[in-house]
N, C-alpha and C positions, 0 to 999 in steps of 0.2 A: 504494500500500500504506500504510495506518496506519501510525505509527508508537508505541511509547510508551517508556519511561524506568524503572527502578528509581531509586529512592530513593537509593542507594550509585552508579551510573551517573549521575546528576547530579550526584555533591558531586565526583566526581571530575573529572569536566566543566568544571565550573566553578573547580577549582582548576588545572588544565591552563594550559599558556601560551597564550600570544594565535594561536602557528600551528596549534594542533594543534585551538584552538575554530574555528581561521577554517577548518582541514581537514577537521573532524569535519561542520559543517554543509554543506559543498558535498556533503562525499560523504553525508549523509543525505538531501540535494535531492536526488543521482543516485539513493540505494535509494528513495527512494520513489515515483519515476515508473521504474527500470528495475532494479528487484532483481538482476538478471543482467548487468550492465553490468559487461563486461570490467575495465574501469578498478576495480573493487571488488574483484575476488580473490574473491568468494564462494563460501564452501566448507563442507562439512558437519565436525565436528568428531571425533574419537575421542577414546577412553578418559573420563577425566572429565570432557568436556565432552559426552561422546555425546548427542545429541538437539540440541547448539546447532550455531549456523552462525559462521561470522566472515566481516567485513568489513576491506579495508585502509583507513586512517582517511591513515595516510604510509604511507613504505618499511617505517617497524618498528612504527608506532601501529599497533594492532587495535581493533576492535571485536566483542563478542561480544552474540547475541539467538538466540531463541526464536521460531519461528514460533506464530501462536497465534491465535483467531479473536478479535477484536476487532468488538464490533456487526455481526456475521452476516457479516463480510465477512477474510480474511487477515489479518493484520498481524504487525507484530515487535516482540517487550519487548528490548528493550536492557537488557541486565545488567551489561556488563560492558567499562572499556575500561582501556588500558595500551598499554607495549610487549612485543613479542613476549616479550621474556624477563620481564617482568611474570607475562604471562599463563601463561606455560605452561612456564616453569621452576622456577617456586618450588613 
């Protein structure tokens, strides 16, 4: 599966500690050869995120994307990442 990046999804990426970039890319190696890989948590989202999916990045790191066609073929825009209470408490 493609992957790509929001503009706001990388600054936060790159401002992240050293575990959570060395976590963030293993488990984007895993989405991209196995989208549905147990080890990811992937799940469809409610309320205001309705339409996005999340990934676990750690135990409390998320990640959030968009399914979306990318050059005739699936992929995922990453929007969005944090911790759980990041994302979906404030």
């Amino acid at each position: 599966m493609k992957v790509k990046y929001s503009p706001s999804f990388l600054a936060i990426a790159k401002k992240a500690n050293v575990r959570i970039r060395k976590n963030l890319k293993e488990r984007i190696e895993i989405f991209s050869k196995d989208p549905n890989n147990p080890r990811l948590n992937n799940h469809p989202l409610r309320k205001e995120f309705q339409g996005y999916r999340s990934i676990d990045i750690t135990s409390d790191w998320r990640s959030i994307y968009k399914e979306t066609k990318i050059g005739g073929e699936t992929g995922a825009y990453f929007v969005a990442l944090g911790t759980h209470q990041e994302l979906y408490e404030n």
